[in-house]
PDB file with one MODEL, atoms N, CA, C and O in Angstrom:
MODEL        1
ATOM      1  N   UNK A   1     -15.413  13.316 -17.497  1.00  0.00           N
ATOM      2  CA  UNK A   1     -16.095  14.030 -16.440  1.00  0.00           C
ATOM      3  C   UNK A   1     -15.233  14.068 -15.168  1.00  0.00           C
ATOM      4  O   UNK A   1     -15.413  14.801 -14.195  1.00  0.00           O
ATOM      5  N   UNK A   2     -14.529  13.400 -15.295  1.00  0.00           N
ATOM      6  CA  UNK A   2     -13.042  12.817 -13.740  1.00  0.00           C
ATOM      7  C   UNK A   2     -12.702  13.747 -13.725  1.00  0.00           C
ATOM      8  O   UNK A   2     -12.818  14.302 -12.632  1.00  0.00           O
ATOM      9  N   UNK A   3     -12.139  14.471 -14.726  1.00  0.00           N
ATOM     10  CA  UNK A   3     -10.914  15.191 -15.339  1.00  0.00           C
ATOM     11  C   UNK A   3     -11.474  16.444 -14.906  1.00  0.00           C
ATOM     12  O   UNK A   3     -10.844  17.186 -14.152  1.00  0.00           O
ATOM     13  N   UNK A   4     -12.636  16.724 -15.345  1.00  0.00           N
ATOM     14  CA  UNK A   4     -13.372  18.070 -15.304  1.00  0.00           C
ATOM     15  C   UNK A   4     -13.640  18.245 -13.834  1.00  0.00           C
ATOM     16  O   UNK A   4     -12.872  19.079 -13.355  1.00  0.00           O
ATOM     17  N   UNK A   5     -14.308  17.834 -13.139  1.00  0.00           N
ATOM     18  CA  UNK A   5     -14.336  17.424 -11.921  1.00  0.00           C
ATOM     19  C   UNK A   5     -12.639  17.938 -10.871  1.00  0.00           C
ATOM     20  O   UNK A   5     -12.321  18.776 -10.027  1.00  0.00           O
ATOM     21  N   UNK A   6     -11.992  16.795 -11.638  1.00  0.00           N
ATOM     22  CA  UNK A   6     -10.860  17.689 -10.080  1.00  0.00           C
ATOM     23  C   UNK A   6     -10.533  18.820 -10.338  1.00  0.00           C
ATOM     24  O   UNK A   6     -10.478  19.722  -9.502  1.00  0.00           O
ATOM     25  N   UNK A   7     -10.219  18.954 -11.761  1.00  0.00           N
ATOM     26  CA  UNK A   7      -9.900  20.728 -12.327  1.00  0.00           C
ATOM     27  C   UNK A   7     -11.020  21.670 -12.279  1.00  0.00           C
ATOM     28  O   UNK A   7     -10.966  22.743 -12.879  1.00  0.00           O
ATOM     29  N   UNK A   8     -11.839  21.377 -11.719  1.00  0.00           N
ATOM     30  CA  UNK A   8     -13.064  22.321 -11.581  1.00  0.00           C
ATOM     31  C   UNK A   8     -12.630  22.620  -9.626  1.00  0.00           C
ATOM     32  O   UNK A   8     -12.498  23.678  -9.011  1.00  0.00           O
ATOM     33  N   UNK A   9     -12.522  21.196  -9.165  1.00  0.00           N
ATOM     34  CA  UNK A   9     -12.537  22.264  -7.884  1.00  0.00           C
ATOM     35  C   UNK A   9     -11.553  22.277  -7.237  1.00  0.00           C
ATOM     36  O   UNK A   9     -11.609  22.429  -6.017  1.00  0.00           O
ATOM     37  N   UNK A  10     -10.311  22.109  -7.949  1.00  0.00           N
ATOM     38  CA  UNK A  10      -9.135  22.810  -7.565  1.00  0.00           C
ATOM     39  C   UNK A  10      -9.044  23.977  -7.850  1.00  0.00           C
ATOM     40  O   UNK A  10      -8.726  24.796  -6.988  1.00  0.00           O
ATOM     41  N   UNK A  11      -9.353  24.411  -9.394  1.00  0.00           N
ATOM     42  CA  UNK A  11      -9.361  25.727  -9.887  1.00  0.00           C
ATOM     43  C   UNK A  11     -10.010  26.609  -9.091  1.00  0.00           C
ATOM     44  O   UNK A  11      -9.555  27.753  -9.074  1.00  0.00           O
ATOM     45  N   UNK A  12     -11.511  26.224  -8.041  1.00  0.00           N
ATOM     46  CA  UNK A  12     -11.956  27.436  -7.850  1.00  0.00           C
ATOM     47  C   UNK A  12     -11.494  27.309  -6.076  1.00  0.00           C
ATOM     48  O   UNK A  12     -11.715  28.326  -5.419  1.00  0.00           O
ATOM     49  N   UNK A  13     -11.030  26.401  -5.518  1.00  0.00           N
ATOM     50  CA  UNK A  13     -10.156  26.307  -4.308  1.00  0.00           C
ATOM     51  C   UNK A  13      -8.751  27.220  -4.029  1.00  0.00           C
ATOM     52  O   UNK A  13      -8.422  27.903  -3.059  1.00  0.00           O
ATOM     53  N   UNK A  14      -8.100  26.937  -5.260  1.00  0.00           N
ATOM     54  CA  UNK A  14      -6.542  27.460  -5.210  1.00  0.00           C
ATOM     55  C   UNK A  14      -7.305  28.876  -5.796  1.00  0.00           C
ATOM     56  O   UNK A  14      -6.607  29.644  -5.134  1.00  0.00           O
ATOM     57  N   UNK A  15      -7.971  29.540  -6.341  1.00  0.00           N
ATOM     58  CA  UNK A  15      -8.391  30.776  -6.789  1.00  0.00           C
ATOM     59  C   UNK A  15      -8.602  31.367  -5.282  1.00  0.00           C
ATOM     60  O   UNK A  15      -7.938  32.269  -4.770  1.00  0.00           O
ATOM     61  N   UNK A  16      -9.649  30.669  -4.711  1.00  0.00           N
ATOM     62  CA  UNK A  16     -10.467  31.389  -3.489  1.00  0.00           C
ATOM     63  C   UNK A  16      -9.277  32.099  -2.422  1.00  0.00           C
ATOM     64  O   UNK A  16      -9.119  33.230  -1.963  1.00  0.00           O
ATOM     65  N   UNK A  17      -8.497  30.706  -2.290  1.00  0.00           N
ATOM     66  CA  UNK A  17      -7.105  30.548  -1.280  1.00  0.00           C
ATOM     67  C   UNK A  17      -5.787  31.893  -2.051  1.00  0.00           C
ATOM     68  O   UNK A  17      -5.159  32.752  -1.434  1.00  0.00           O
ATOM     69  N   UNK A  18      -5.778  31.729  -2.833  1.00  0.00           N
ATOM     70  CA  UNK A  18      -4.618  33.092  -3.200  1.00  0.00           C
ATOM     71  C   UNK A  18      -5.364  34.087  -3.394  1.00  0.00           C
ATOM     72  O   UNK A  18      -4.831  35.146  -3.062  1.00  0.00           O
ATOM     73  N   UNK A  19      -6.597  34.189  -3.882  1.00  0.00           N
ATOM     74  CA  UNK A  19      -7.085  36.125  -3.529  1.00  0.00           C
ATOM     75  C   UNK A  19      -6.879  35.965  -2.003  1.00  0.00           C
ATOM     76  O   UNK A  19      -6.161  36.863  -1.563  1.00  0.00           O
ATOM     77  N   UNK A  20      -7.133  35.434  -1.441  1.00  0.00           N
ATOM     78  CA  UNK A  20      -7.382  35.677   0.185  1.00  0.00           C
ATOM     79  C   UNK A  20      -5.669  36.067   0.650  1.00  0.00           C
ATOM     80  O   UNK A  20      -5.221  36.918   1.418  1.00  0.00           O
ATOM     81  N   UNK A  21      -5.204  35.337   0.055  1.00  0.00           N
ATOM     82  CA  UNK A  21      -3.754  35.404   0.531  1.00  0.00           C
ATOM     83  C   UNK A  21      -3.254  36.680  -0.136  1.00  0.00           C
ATOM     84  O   UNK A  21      -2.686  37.342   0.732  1.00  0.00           O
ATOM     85  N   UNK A  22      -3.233  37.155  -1.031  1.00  0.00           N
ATOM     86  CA  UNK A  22      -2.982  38.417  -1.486  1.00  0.00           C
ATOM     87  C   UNK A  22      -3.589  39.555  -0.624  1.00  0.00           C
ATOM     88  O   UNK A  22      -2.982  40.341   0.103  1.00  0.00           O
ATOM     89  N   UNK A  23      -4.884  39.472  -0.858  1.00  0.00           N
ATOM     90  CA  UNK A  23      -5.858  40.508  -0.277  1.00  0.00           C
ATOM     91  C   UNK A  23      -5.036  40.365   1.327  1.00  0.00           C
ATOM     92  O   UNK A  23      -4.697  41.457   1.781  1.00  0.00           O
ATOM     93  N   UNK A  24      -4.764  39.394   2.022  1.00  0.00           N
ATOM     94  CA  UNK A  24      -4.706  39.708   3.447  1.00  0.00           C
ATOM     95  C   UNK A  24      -3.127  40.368   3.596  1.00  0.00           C
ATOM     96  O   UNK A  24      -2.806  41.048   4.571  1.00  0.00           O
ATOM     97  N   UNK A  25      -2.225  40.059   2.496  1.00  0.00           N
ATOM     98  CA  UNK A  25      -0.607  40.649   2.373  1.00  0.00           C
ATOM     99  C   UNK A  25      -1.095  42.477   2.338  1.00  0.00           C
ATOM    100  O   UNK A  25      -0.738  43.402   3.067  1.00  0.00           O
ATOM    101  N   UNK A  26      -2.035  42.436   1.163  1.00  0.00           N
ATOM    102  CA  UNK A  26      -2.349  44.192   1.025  1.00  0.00           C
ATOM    103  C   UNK A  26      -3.451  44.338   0.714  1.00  0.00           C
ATOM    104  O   UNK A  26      -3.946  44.196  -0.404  1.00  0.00           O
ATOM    105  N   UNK A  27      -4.038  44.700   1.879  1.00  0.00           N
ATOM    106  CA  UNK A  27      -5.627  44.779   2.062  1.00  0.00           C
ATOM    107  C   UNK A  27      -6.101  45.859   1.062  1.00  0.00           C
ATOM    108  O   UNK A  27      -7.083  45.689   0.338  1.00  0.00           O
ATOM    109  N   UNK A  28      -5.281  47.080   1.064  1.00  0.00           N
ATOM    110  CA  UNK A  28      -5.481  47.800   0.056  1.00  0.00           C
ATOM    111  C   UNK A  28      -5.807  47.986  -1.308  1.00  0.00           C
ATOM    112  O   UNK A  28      -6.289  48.990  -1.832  1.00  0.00           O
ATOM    113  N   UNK A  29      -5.445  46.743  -1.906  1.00  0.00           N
ATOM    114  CA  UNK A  29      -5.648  46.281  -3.273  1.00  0.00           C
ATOM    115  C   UNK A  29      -7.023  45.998  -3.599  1.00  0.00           C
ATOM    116  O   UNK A  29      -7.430  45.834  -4.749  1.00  0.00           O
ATOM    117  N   UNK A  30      -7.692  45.949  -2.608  1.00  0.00           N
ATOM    118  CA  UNK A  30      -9.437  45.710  -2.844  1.00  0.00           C
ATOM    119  C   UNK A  30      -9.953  47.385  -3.138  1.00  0.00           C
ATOM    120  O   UNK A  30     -10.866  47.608  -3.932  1.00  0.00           O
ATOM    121  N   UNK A  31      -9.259  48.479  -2.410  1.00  0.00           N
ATOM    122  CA  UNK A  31      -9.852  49.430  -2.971  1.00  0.00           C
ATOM    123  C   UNK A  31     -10.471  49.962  -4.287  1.00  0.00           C
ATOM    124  O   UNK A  31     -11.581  50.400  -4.589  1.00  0.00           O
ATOM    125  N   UNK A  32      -9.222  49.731  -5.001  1.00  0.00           N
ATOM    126  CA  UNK A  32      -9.380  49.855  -6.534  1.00  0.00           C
ATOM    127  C   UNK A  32      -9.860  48.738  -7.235  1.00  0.00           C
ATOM    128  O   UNK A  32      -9.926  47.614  -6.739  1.00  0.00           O
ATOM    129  N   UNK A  33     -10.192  49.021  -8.361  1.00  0.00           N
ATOM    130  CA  UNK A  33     -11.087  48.445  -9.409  1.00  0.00           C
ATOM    131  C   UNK A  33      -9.524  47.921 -10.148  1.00  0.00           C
ATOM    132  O   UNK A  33      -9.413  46.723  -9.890  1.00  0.00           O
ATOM    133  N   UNK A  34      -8.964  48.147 -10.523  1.00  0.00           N
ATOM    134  CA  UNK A  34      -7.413  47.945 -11.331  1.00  0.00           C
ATOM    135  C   UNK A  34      -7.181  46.793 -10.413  1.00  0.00           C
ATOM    136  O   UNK A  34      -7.330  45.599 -10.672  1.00  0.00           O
ATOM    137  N   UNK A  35      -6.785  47.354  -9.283  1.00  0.00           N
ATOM    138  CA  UNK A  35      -5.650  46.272  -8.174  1.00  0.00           C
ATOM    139  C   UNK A  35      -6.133  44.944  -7.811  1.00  0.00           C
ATOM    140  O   UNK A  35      -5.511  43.916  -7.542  1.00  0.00           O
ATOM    141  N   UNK A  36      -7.702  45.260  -7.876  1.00  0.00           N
ATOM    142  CA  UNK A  36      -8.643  44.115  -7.417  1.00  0.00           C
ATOM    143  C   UNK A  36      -8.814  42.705  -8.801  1.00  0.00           C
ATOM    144  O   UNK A  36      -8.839  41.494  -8.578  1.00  0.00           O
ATOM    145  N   UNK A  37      -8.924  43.512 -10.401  1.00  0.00           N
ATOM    146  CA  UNK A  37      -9.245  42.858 -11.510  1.00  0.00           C
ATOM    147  C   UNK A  37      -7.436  42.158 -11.208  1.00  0.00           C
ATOM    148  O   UNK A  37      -7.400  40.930 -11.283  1.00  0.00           O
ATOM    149  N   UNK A  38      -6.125  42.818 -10.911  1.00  0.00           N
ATOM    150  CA  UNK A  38      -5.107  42.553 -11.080  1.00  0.00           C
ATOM    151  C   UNK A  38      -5.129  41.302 -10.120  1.00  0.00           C
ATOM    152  O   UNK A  38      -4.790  40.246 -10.653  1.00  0.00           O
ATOM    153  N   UNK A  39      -5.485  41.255  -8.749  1.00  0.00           N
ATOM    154  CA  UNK A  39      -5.356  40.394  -8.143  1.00  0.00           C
ATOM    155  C   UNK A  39      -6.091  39.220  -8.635  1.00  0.00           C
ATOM    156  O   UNK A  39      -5.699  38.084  -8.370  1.00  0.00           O
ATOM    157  N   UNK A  40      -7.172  39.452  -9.363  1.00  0.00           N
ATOM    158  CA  UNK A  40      -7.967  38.259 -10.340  1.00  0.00           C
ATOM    159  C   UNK A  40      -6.920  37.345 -11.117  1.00  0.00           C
ATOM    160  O   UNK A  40      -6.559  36.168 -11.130  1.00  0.00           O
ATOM    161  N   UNK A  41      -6.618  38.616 -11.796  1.00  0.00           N
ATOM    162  CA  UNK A  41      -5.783  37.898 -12.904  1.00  0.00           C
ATOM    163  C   UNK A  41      -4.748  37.223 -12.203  1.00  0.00           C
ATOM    164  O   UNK A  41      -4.890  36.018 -12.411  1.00  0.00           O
ATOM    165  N   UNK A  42      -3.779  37.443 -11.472  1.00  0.00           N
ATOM    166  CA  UNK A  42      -2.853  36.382 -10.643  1.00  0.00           C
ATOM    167  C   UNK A  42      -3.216  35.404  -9.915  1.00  0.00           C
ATOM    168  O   UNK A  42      -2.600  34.350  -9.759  1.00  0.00           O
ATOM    169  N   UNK A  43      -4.760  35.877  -9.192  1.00  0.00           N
ATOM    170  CA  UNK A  43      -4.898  34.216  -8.438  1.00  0.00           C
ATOM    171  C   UNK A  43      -5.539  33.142  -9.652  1.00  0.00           C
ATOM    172  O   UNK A  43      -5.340  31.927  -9.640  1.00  0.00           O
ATOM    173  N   UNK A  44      -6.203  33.746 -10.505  1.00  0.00           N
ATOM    174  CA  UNK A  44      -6.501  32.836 -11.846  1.00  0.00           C
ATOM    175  C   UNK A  44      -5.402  32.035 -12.574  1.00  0.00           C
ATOM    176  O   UNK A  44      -5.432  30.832 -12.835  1.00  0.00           O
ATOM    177  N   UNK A  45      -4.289  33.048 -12.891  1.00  0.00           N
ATOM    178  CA  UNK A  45      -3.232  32.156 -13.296  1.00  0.00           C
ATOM    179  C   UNK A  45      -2.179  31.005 -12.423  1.00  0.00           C
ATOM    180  O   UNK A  45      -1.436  30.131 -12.869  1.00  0.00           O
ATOM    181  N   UNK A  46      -2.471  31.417 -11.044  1.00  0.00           N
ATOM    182  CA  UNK A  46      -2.136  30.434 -10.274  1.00  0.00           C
ATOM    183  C   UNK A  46      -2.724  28.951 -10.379  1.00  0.00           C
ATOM    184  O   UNK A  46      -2.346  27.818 -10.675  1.00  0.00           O
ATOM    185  N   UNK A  47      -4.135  29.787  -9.865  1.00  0.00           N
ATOM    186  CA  UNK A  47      -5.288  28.257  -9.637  1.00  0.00           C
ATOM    187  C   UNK A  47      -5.403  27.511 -11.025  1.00  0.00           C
ATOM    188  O   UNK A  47      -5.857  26.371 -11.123  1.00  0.00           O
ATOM    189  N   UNK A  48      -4.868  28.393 -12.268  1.00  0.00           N
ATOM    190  CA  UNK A  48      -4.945  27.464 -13.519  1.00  0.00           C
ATOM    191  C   UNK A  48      -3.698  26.414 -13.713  1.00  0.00           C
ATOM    192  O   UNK A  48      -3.813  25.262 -14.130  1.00  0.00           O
ATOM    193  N   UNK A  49      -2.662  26.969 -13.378  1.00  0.00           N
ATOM    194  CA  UNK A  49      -1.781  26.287 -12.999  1.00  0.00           C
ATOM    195  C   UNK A  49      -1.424  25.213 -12.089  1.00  0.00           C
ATOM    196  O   UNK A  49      -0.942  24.178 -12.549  1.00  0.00           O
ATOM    197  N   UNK A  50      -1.552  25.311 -11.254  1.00  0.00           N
ATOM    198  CA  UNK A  50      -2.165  24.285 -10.072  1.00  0.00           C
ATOM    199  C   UNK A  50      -3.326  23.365 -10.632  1.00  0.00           C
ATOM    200  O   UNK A  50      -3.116  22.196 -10.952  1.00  0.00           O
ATOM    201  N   UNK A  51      -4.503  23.943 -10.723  1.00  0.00           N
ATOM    202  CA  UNK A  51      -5.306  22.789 -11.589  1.00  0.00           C
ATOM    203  C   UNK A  51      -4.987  21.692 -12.721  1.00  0.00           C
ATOM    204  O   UNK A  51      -5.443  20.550 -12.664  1.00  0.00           O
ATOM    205  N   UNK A  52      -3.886  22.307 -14.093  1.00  0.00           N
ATOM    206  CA  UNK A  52      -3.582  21.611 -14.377  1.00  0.00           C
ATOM    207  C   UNK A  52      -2.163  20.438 -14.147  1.00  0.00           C
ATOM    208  O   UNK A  52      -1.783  19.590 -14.954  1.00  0.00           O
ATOM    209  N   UNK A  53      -1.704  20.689 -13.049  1.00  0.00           N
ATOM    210  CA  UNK A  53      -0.942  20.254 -12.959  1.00  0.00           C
ATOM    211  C   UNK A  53      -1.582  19.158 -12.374  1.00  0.00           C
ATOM    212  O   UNK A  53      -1.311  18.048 -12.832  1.00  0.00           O
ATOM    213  N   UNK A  54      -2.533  19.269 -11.270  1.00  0.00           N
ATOM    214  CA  UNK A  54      -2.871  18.323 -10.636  1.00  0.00           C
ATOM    215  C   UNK A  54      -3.656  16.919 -11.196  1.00  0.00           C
ATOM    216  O   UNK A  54      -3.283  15.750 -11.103  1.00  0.00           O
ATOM    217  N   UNK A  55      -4.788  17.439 -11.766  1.00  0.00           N
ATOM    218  CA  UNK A  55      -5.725  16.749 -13.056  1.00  0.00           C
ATOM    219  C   UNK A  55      -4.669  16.613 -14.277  1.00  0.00           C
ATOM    220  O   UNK A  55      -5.129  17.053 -15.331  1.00  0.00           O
ATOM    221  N   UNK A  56      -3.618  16.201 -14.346  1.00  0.00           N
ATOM    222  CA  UNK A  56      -2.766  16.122 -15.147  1.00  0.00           C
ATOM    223  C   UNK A  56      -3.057  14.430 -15.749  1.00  0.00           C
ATOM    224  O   UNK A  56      -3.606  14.188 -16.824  1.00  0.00           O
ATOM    225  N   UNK A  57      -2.628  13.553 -14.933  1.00  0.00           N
ATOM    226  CA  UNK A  57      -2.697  12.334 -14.512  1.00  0.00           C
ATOM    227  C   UNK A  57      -3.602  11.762 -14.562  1.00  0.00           C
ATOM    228  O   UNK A  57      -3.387  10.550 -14.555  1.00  0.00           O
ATOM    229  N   UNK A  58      -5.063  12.165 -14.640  1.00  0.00           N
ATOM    230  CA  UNK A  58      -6.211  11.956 -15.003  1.00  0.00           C
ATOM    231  C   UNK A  58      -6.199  11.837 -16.613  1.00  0.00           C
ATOM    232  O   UNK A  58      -6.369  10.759 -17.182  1.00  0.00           O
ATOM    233  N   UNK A  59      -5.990  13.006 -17.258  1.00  0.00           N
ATOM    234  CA  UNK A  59      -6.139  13.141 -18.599  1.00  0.00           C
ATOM    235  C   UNK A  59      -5.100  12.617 -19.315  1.00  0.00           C
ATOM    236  O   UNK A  59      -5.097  12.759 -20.538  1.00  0.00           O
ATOM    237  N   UNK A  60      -4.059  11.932 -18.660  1.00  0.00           N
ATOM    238  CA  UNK A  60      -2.985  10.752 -19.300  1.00  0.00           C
ATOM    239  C   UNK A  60      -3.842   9.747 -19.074  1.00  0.00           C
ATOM    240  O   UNK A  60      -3.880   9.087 -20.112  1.00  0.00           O
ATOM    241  N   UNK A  61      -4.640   9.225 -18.161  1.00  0.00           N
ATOM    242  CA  UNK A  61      -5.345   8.332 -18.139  1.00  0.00           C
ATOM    243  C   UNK A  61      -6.210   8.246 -19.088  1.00  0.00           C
ATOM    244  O   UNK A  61      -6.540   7.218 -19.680  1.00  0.00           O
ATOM    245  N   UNK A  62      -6.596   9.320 -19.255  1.00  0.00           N
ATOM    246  CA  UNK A  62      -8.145   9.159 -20.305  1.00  0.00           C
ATOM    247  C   UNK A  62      -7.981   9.199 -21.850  1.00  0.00           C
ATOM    248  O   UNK A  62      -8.732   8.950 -22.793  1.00  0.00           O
ATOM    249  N   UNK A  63      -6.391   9.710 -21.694  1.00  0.00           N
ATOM    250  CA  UNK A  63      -6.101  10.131 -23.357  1.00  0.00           C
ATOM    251  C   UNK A  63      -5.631   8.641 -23.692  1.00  0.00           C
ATOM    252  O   UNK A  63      -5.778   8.334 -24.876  1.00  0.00           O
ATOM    253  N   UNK A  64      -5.003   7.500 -22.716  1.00  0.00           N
ATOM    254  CA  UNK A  64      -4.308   6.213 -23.047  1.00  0.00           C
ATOM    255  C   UNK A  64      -5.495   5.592 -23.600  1.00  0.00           C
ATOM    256  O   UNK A  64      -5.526   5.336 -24.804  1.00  0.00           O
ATOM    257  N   UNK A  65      -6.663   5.271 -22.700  1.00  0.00           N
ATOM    258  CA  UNK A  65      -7.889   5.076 -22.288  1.00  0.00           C
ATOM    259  C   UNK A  65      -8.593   5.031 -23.938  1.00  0.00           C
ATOM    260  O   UNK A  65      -8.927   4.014 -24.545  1.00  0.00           O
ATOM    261  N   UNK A  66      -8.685   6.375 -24.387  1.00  0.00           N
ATOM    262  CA  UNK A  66      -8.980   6.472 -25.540  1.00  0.00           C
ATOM    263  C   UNK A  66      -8.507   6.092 -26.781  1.00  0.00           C
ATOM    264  O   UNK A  66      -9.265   5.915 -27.735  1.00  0.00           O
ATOM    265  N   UNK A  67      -7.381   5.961 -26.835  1.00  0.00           N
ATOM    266  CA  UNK A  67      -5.894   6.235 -28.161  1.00  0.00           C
ATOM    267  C   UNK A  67      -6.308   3.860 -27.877  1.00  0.00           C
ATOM    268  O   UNK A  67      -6.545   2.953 -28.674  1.00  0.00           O
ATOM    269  N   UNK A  68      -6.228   3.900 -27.039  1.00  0.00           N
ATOM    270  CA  UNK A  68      -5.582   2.301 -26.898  1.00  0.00           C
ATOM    271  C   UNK A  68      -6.895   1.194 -26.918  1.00  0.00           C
ATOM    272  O   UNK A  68      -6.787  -0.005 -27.175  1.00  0.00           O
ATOM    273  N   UNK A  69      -7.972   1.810 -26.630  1.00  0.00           N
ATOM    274  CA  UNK A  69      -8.863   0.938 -26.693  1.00  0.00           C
ATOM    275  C   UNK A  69     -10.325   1.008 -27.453  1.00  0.00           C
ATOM    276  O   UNK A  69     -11.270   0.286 -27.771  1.00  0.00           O
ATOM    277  N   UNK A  70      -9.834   2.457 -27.531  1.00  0.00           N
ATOM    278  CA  UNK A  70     -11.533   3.095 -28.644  1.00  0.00           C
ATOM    279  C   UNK A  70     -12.506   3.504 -27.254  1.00  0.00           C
ATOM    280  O   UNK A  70     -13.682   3.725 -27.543  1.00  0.00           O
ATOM    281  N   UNK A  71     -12.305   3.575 -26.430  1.00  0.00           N
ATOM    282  CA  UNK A  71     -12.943   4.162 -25.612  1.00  0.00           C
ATOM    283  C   UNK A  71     -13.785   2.899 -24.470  1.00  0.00           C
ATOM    284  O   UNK A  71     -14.495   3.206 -23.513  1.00  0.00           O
ATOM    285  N   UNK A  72     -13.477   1.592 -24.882  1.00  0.00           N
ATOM    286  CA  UNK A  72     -14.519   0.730 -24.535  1.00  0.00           C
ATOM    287  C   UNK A  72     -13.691   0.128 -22.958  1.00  0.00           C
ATOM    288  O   UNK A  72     -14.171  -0.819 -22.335  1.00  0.00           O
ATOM    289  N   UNK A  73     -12.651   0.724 -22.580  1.00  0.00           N
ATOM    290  CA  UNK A  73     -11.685   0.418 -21.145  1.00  0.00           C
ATOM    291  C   UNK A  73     -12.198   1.129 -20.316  1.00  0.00           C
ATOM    292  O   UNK A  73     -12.598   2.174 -20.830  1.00  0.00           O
ATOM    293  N   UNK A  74     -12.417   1.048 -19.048  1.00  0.00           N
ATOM    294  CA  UNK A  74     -12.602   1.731 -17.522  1.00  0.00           C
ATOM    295  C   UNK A  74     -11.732   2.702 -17.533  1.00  0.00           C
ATOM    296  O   UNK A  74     -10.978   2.739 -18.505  1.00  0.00           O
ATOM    297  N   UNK A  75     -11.634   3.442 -16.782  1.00  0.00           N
ATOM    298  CA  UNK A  75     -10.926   4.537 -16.459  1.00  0.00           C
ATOM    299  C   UNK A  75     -10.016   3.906 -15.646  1.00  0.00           C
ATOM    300  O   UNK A  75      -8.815   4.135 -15.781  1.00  0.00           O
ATOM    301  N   UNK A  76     -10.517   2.983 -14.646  1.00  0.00           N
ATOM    302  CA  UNK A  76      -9.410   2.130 -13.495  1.00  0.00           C
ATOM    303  C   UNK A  76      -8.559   0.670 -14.148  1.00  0.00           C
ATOM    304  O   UNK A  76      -7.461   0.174 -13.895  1.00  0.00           O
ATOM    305  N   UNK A  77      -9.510   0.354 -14.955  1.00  0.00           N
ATOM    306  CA  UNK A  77      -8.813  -0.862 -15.949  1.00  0.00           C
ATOM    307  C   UNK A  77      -7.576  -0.084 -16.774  1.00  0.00           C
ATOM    308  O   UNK A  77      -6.375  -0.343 -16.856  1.00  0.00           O
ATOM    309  N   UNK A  78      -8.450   1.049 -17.383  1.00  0.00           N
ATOM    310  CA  UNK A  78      -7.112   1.702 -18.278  1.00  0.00           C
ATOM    311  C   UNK A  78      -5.963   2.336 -17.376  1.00  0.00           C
ATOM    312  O   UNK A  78      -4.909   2.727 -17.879  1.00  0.00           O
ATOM    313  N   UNK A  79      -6.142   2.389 -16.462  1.00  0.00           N
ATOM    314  CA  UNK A  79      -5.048   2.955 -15.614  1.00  0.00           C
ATOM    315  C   UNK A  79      -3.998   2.259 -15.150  1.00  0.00           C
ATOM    316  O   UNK A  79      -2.827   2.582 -14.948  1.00  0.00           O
ATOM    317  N   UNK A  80      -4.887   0.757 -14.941  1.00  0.00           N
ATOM    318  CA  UNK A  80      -3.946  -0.104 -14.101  1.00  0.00           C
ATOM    319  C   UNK A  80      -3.218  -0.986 -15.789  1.00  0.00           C
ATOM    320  O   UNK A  80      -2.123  -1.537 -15.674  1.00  0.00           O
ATOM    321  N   UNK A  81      -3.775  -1.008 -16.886  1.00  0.00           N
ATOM    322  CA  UNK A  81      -3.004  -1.433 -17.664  1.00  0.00           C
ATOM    323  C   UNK A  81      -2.076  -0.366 -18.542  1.00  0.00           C
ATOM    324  O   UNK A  81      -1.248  -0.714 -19.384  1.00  0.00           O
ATOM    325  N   UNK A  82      -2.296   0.605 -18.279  1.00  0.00           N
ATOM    326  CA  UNK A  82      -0.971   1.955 -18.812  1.00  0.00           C
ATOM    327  C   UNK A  82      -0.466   1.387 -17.575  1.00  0.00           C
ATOM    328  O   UNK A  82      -0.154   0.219 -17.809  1.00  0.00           O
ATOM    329  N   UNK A  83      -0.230   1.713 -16.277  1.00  0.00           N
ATOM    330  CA  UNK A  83       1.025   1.356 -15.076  1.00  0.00           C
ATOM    331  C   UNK A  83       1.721  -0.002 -15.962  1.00  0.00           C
ATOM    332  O   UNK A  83       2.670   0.200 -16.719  1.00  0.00           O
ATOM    333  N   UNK A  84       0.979  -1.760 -15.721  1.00  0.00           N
ATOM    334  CA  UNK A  84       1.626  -2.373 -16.184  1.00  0.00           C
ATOM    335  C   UNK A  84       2.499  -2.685 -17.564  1.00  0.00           C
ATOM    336  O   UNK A  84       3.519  -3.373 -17.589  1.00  0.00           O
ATOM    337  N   UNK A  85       1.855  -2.004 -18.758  1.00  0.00           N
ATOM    338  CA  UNK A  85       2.468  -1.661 -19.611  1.00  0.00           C
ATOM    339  C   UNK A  85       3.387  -0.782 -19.865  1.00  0.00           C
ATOM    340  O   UNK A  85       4.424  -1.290 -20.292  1.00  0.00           O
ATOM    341  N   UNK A  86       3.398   0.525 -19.747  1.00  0.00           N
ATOM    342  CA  UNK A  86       4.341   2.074 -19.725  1.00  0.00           C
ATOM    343  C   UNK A  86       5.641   2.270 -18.772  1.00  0.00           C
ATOM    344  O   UNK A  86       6.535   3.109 -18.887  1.00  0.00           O
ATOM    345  N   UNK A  87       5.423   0.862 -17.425  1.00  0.00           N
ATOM    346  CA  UNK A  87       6.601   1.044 -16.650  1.00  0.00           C
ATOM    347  C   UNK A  87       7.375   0.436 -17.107  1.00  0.00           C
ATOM    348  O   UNK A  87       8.507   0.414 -16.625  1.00  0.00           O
TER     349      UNK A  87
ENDMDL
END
C-alpha cells in the first residue's frame, strides 16, 4: 500500500505540473481535441516515469521484504536489514 501510495501521488502531481507546463509554453494546444489528448499522452508518460522512478526504492523494499522473510518482516525492519546486509 506504501508503494501504491507514493506512485499514486506523484503520478497525478508530475501529470498536473507538465500539462500546465506545456499548456502555458503553447496555450494553443488546448484548442484542439488531437493537441490536447497529445499533451495527455506526454505529461502521462512523464509523470509515469517520474513515479516510477521515485517509488522505486519502496518496491525493492517490499520485494526483499517478501522473497526473504515470507512476508512476516516490517517494511522498516526489512529495510534496515536489506541496508545492513546488501551493503
Amino acid at each position: 500500500m506504501i508503494r501504491q501510495v507514493i506512485f499514486g501521488s506523484i503520478k497525478f502531481l508530475a501529470f498536473e505540473r507538465a500539462s500546465e507546463a506545456i499548456f502555458s509554453i503553447h496555450p494553443e494546444f488546448r484548442e484542439a481535441t488531437v493537441t490536447a489528448l497529445g499533451v495527455s499522452l506526454v505529461a502521462g508518460g512523464i509523470s509515469g516515469a517520474l513515479s516510477s522512478v521515485v517509488s522505486q526504492p519502496a518496491d525493492s523494499v517490499l520485494t526483499y521484504v517478501a522473497k526473504d522473510s515470507g512476508g512476516n518482516l516490517g517494511v522498516f525492519d526489512g529495510a534496515s536489514k536489506m541496508i545492513r546486509e546488501e551493503a
